[in-house]
N, C-alpha and C positions, 0 to 999 in steps of 0.2 A: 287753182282749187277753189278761189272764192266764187267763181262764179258758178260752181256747184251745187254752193250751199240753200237750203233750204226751195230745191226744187223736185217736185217729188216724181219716182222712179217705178213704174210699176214691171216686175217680173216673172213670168207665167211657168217659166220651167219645171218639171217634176225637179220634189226636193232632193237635195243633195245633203252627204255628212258634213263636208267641207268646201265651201262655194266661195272660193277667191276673186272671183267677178263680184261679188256680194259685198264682201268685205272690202273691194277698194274704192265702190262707192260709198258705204258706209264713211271710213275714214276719210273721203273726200268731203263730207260731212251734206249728201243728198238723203231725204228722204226717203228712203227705199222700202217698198209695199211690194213680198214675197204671196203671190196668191197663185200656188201651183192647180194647173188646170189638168196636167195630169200626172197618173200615177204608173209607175215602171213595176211590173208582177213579174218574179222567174214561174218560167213553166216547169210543170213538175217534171220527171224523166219521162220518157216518149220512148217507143222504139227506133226514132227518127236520131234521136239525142246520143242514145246508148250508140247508136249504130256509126254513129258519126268519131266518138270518143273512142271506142274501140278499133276502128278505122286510123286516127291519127296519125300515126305515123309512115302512113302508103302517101299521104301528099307532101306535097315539094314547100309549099306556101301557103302562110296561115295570116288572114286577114281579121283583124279585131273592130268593130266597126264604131266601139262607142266604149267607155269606163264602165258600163252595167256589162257589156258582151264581153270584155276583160274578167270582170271581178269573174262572172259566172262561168266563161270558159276555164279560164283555171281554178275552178273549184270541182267544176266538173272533170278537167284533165287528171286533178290530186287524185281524184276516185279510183283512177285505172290504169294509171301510170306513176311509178312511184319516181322515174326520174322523167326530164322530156329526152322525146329522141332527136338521135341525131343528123345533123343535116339538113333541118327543117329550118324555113326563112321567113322571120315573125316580120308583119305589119298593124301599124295601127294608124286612125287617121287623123291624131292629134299628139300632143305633146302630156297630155292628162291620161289618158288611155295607155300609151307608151310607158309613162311611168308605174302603173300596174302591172303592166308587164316586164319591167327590170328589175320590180323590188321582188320579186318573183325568178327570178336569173331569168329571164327572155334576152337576147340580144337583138332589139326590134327597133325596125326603121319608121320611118313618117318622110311625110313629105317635108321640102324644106323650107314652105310659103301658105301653101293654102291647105288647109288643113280640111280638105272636102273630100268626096268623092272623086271630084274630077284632079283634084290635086292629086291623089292616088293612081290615076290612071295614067297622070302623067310621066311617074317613075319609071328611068331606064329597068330597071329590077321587073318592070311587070309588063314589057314590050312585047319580048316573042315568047309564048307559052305552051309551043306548041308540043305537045305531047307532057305538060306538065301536071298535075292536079293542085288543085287549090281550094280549099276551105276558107269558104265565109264565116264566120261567129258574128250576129247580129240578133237583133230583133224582129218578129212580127209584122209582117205586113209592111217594112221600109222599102225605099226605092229599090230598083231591078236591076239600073245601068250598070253599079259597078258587077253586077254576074253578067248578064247579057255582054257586056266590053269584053270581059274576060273570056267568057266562049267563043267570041269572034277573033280573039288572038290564036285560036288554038287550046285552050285548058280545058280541061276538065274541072267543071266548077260544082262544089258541092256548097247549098249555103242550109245555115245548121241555127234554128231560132232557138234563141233560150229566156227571151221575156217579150211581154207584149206589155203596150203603154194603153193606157184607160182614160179616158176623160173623167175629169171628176163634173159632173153636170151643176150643181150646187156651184163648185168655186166658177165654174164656167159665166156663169149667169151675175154673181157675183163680181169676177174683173169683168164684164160687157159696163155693169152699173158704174166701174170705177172710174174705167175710161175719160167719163167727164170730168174728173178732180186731179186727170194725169196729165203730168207736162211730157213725160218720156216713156211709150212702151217700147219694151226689150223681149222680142220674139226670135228664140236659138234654132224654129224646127218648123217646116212647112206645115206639117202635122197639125205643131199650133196656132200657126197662123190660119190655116184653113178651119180649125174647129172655132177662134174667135168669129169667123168669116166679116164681112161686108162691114165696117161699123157706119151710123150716122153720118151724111154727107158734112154737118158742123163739124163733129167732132174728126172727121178724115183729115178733113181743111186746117186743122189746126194742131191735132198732134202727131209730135213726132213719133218716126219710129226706127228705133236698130233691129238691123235680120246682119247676118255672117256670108253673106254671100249674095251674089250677082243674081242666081237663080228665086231668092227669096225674096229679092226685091223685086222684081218685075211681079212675081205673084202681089206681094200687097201693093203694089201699084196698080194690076188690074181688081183687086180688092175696093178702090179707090183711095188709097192712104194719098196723100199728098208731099208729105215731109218724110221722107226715107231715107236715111246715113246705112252706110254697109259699109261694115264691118272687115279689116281686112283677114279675117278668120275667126270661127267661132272660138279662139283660144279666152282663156283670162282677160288679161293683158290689151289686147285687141278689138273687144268689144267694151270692153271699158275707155279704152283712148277713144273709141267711136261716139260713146253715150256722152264723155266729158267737152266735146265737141258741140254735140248737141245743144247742151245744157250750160256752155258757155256762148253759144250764139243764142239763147231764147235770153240769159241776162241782161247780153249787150241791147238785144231790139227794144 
């Protein structure tokens, strides 16, 4: 823990109520500089939305894609459905997300390692889907593979957006300036990492960075980051043992 102490953390993620990644650096007693660059908006009802919720119960398999596509899919479920039906086979792709869905009686799987998309695709559960249907619950404008995978097995894939994320330009411009007074950026979302883009070949050279995945590195590596730790999942837990890593080898250098 000591060599945590007094190294400072900067973290770009849209805010959260309760951020356990947050609080264990806190308590490991780092610096931690919260400048969310973006912002998560539900979309209002669509014909797209209604159509999808009242649909619900014709597919086999329900994919949650994030804790905002949890909260809002069953908020939006409550609306139209006073119990869920039956037979239906919940995923999410995290252990955060998961739990919004069993405080809620979901009985919903995750992967058992990687909590990504591609960890998802790796589930016996979601191999041959041939003739099955499947609902996405997601966001706006996110990656494609896991629906495109999923039509190539055979499903029928319906994906169903219920928020989009926003750059906040102000905080944007904002951590670009902080960068230089940061020992460790913490980037959860290609999204952010590409709206940060390209920083300073100095500041590439020298600081560190955490992403959640193989895919996320390679981008801030053509980015030109230099110093790249990944994560072995975006969970808590895991991206915290990643940043403590970090920030225990820049004490010792």
């Amino acid at each position: 823990m000591t060599g945590m102490v007094g190294k400072r953390v900067l973290v770009v993620r849209a805010q959260r109520d309760s951020d356990e990644f947050l609080a264990l650096l806190q308590r490991a007693g780092s610096v931690v500089d919260c400048l969310p660059i973006m912002s998560i908006q539900p979309l209002e009802e669509s014909p797209e939305i209604k159509r999808a919720i009242l649909d619900f119960d014709l597919n086999d398999r329900t994919i949650f894609i994030s804790v905002y596509a949890a909260r809002l899919g069953l908020h939006w479920i409550d609306q139209y459905w006073p119990m869920l039906p039956l037979g239906m086979a919940y995923f999410a792709v995290g252990n955060q997300t998961a739990k919004v869905l069993r405080d809620s009686g979901c009985d919903v799987t995750t992967p058992h390692s990687e909590f990504t998309t591609e960890g998802l695709l790796a589930m016996p559960e979601l191999q041959d889907l041939e003739g099955r249907r499947v609902l996405i619950f997601c966001g706006s404008g996110g990656r494609q593979k896991l629906a495109d995978s999923l039509l190539l097995r055979g499903a029928r894939v319906d994906s169903c957006a219920l928020y989009r994320r926003c750059i906040k330009e102000q905080n944007l411009q904002l951590a670009r300036a902080q960068l230089a007074q940061t020992d460790c950026l913490v980037v959860h979302s290609g999204q952010l990492l590409q709206a940060l883009a390209a920083p300073p070949a100095k500041i590439a050279a020298r600081l560190s960075l955490v992403v959640p995945s193989p895919r996320l590195g390679a981008m801030a590596e053509e980015l030109g980051y230099r110093r790249v730790e990944i994560a072995q999942s975006a969970a808590p837990l895991a991206m915290y043992a990643a940043t403590k890593t970090v920030l225990q080898t820049l004490r010792g250098a």
